[in-house]
C-alpha positions in Angstrom: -9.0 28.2 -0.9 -6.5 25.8 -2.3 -5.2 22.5 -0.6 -2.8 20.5 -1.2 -2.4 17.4 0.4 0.8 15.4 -0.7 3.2 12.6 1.3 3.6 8.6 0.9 0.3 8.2 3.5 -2.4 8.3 0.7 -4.8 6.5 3.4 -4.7 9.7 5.8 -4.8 12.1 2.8 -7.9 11.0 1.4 -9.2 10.3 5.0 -8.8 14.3 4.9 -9.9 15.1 1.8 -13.5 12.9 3.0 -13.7 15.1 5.7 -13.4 18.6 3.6 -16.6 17.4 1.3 -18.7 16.9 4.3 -17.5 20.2 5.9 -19.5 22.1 3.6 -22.8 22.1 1.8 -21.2 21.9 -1.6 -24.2 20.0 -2.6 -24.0 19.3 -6.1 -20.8 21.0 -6.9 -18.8 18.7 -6.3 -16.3 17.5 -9.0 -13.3 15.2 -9.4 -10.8 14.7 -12.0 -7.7 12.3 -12.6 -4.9 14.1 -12.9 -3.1 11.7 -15.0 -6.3 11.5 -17.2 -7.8 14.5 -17.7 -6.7 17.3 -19.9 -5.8 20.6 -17.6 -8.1 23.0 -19.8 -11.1 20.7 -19.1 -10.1 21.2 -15.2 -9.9 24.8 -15.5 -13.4 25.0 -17.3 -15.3 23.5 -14.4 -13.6 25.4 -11.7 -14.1 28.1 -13.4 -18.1 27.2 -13.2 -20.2 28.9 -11.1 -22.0 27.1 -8.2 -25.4 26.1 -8.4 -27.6 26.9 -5.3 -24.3 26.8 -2.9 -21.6 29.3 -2.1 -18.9 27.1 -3.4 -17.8 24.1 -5.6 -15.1 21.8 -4.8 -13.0 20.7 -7.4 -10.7 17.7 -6.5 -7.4 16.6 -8.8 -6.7 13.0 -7.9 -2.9 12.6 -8.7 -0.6 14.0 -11.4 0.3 13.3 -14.6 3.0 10.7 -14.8 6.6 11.8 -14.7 8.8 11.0 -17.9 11.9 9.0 -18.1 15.3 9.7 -18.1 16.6 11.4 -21.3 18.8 8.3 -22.0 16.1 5.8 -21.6 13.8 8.1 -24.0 16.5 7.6 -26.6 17.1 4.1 -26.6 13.6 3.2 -26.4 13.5 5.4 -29.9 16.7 3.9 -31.1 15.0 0.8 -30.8 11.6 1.3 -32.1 13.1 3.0 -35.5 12.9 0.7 -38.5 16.3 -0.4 -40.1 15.7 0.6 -43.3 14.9 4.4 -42.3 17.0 7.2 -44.2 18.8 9.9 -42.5 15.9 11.9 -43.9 12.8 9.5 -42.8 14.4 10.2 -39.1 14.2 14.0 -39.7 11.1 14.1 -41.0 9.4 11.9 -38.2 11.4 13.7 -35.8 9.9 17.2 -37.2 6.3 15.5 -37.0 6.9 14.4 -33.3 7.9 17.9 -32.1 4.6 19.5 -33.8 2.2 16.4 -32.7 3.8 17.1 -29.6 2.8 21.1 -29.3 -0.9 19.7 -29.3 -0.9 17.0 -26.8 -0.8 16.3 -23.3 0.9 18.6 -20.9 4.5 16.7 -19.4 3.6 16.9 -15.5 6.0 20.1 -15.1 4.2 21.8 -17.3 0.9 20.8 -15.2 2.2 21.7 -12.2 3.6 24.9 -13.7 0.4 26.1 -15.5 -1.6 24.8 -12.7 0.3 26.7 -10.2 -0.1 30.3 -12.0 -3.8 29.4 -12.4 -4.3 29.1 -8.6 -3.0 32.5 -8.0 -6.0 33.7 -10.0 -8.9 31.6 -9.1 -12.2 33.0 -8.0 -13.4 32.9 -4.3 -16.4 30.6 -4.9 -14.4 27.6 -5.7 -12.0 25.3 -3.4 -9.4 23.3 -5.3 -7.7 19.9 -3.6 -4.6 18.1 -5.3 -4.2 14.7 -3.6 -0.8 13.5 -4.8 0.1 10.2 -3.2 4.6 11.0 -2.7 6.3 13.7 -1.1 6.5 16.8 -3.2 10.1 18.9 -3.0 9.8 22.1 -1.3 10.3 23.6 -4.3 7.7 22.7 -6.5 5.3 25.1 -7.8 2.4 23.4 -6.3 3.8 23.8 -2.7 5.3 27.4 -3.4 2.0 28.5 -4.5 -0.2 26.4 -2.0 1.7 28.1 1.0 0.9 31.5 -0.7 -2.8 31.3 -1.4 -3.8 27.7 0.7 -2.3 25.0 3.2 -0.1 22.3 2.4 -0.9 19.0 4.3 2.3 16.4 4.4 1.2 13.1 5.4 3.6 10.8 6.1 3.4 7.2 7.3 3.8 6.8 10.9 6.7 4.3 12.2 7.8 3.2 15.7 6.0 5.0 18.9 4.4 7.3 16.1 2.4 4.4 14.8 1.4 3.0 18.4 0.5 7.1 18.9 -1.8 6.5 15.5 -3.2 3.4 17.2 -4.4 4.8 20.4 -6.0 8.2 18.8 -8.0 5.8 16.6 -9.2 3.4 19.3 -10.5 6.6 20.7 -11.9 8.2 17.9 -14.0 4.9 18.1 -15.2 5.1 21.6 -12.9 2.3 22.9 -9.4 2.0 24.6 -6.7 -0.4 23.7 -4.0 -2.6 25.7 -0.3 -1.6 25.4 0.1 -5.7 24.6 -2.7 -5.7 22.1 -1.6 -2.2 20.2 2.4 -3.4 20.2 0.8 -6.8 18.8 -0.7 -5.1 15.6 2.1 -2.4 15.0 4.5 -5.3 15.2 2.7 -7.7 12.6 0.4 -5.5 10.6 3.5 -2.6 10.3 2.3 0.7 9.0 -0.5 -0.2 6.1 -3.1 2.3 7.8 -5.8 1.0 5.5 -5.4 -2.3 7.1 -4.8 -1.3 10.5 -7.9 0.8 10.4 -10.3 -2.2 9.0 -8.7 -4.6 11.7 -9.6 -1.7 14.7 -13.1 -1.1 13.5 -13.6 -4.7 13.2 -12.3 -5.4 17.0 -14.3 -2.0 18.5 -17.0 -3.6 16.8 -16.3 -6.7 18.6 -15.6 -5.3 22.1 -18.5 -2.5 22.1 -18.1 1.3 23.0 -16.6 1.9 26.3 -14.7 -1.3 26.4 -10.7 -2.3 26.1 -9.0 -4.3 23.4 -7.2 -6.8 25.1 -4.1 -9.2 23.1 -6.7 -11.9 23.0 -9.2 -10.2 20.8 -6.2 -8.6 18.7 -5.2 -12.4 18.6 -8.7 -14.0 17.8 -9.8 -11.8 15.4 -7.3 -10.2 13.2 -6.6 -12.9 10.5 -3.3 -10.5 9.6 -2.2 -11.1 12.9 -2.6 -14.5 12.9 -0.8 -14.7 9.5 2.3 -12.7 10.7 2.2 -15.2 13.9 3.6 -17.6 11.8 6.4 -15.8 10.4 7.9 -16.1 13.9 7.1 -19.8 13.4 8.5 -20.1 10.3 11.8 -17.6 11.8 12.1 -20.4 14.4 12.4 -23.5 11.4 15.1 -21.5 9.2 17.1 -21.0 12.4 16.6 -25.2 13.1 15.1 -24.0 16.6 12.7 -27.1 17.8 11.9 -26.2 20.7 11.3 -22.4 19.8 9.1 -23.8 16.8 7.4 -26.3 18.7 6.2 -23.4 21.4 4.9 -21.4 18.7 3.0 -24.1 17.2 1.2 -25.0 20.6 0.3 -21.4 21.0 -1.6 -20.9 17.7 -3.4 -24.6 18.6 -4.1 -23.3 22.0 -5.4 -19.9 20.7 -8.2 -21.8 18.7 -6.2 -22.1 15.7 -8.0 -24.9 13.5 -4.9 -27.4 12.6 -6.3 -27.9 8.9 -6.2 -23.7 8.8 -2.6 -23.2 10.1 -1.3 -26.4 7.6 -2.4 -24.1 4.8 -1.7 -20.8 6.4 2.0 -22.4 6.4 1.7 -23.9 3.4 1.2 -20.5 1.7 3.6 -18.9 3.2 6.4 -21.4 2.1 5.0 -20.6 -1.5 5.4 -17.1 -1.1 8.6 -17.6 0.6 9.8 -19.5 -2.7 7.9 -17.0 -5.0 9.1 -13.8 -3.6 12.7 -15.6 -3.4 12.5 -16.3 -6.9 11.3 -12.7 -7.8 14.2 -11.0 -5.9 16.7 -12.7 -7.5 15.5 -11.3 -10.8 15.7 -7.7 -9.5 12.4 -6.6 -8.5 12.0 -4.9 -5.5 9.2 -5.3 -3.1 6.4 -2.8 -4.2 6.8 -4.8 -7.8 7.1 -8.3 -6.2 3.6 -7.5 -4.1 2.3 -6.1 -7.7 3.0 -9.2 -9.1 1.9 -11.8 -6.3 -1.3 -10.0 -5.8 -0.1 -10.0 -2.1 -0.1 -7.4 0.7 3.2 -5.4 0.9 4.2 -6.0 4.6 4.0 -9.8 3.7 6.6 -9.1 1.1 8.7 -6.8 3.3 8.9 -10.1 5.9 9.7 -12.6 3.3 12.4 -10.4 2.2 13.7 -10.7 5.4 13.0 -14.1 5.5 14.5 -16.1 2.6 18.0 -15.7 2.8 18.2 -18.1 5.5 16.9 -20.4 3.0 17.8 -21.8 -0.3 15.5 -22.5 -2.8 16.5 -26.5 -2.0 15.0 -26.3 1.7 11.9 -23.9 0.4 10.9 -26.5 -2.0 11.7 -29.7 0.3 9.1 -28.2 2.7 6.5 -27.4 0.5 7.2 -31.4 -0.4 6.8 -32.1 3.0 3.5 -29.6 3.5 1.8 -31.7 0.9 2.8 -34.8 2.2 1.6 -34.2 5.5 -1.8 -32.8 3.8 -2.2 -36.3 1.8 -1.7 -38.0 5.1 -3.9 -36.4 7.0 -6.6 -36.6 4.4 -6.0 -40.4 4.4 -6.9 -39.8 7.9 -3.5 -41.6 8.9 -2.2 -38.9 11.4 -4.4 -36.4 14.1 -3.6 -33.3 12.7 -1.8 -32.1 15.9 0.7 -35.3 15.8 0.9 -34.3 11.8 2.1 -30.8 12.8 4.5 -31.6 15.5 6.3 -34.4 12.9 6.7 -31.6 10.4 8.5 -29.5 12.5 10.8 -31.8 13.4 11.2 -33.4 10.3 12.0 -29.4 9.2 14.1 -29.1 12.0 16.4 -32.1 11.1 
């Protein structure tokens, strides 16, 4: 049996592939191999291998090898990297060398795919192959031609809109608990779809509820610290929009929810430096999966700061973070309460 499992939700794919190594006693024949890493004869070799003391081994290929550049980008990066003083016949003779060295290496990832594909066709019955590749594969890829010949092809695909809610509620139940309408609209609004996330932020609140119970907006809003986070955004919305009032509303909520003051001025704080960072990053070029690369910062953070700092300029991003620290030293000084600090920031932002 061969499987391939393939799509942009990586979290549900390996969620999969977990539950296909504890479907069988494999036992000790179980073996996985980078894709990227790992040459394809060395694969080949151990499925090849016959099980010991089971019916079948599983042999798992995490990802592919990576895709080459574009032709034109190959030849300027060569341009580049050849030495001035080269003769036309230097350039020939490394280009000769290149091509043989070439014959030897590394596989390009179609000819993976490719040789991998005809091997499937051919493998023995006591072994069951997985590909996990973590992007959508085109329908005509060898992989997927021969997978729906000889296996199954599993598309996973991140879930958006009622589909994510959907995801929600068949979690929640596949952990013996039920959850509000409020509560699940609550996390697929601020935590988006980042299933990982959404799936530690559930455990933690069936956890917190116990089996058999309901997980109400208050939990969703006491516990999950992503929530909280993302909470602010709609504060910080309110500020670049110069609403007050709106901002002021927010800011009593978070206080009344149990919010420490001290925690939200450097949740805030934070997030203006973000705001200013990923501003600063987007006006270079990069998009968000390299700006959240970069920052070290989750990528649905990134996707709402995005949509966030073009009702700034980078004048009124850094004049808050003066004011943020300002209203840190004063409270430190003990000069302010922190509430009265917090309400004078927001309408010295406001102004």
């Amino acid at each position: 049996m061969f499987y391939l499992l393939h799509g942009d939700d990586e979290f549900t794919s390996r969620e999969q592939l977990k539950t296909l190594r504890q479907k069988d006693t494999f036992g000790y024949n179980l073996d996985t191999y980078n894709g990227a890493e790992v040459d394809l004869k060395k694969i080949i070799l151990t499925i090849n291998t016959l099980p010991f003391l089971s019916e079948q081994r599983l042999v798992v290929i995490d990802g592919l090898p990576k895709k080459k550049p574009p032709q034109g980008a190959r030849r300027s990066s060569e341009t580049a990297a050849t030495p001035k003083g080269d003769t036309a016949a230097d350039k020939g003779s490394k280009t000769k060398k290149s091509k043989k060295s070439s014959r030897g290496g590394p596989l390009t990832r179609a000819g993976f795919e490719k040789e991998l594909a005809e091997y499937i066709a051919t493998m023995q019955e006591t072994t069951v192959l997985a590909v996990l590749v973590e992007e959508a594969l085109e329908a005509s890829n060898p992989l997927v031609k021969v997978a729906e010949q000889y296996g199954k092809v599993i598309y996973n695909t991140l879930p958006k809109g009622a589909a994510l809610e959907n995801w929600i509620t068949k979690r929640t139940k596949n952990l013996s608990v039920s959850i509000a309408p409020q509560a699940k609209k609550l996390l697929a609004d601020f935590i988006g779809n980042n299933l990982r996330l959404l799936a530690n932020e559930l455990d933690k609140l069936a956890t917190y509820v116990g089996k058999g119970a309901t997980i109400n907006i208050d939990d969703v809003r006491q516990l999950s610290a992503q929530v909280q986070e993302a909470r602010i955004f709609d504060l910080t919305d309110a500020l670049a929009q110069r609403n007050c009032q709106q901002a002021l509303n927010i800011l009593h909520d978070l206080l009344s929810d149990g919010e420490p003051p001290l925690k939200l001025l450097s949740t805030i704080t934070t997030q203006i430096r973000s705001l200013l960072l990923v501003k600063e990053l987007a006006q270079k070029g990069m998009r968000a999966p390299q700006i959240a690369s970069t920052l070290g910062i989750a990528p649905f953070i990134v996707d709402k700061s995005l949509r966030q700092v073009g009702k700034f300029s980078p004048a009124q991003l850094e004049r808050a973070y003066r004011q943020l620290l300002a209203t840190d030293a004063a409270l430190k000084r003990s000069r302010l309460t922190p509430e009265m600090a917090l309400d004078l920031l927001v309408v010295q932002f406001g102004s």
